[in-house]
Steps between C-alpha positions, in 0.01 A plus 500: 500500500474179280619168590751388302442157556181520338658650186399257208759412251550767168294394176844432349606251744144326504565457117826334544328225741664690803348349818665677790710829532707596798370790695765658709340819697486645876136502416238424779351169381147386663520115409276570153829450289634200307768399305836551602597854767747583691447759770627767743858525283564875607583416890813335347539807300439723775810343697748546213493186361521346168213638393546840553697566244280266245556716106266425178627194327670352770394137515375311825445114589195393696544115669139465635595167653789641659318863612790679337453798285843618360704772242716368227732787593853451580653528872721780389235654312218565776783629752605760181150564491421515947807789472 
């Protein structure tokens, strides 16, 4: 299984003078990685939470200084989607 956090950044990024690119994954990660990563997200969604019921497009906010990973999804919204 590869480590995500040693996934370098796409040639397209690298062009636009990207430096870093958020890595979200449950992922095993042996301390070789870099950049920005976020790990073990699927306990969370293994109890039901928020992100359990995650869909493509929806948008999410990381606050590294805060530790907070969150989705721009209304309150109403993820309990439609939890039903």
């Amino acid at each position: 299984m590869p480590e995500v956090g040693n996934m370098g950044l796409p040639k397209k990024l690298l062009e636009k003078e990207v430096k870093d690119m958020v890595r979200i994954s449950e992922g095993r990660m042996s301390g070789t990685g870099f950049g920005t990563v976020v790990l073990h997200v699927s306990p969370e969604a293994a109890m039901g939470g928020n992100f359990s019921v995650i869909e493509n497009g929806d948008l999410t906010t990381l606050d590294v200084h805060s530790s907070s990973l969150t989705v721009v999804v209304s309150d109403e919204e993820l309990e439609r989607r939890k039903k």
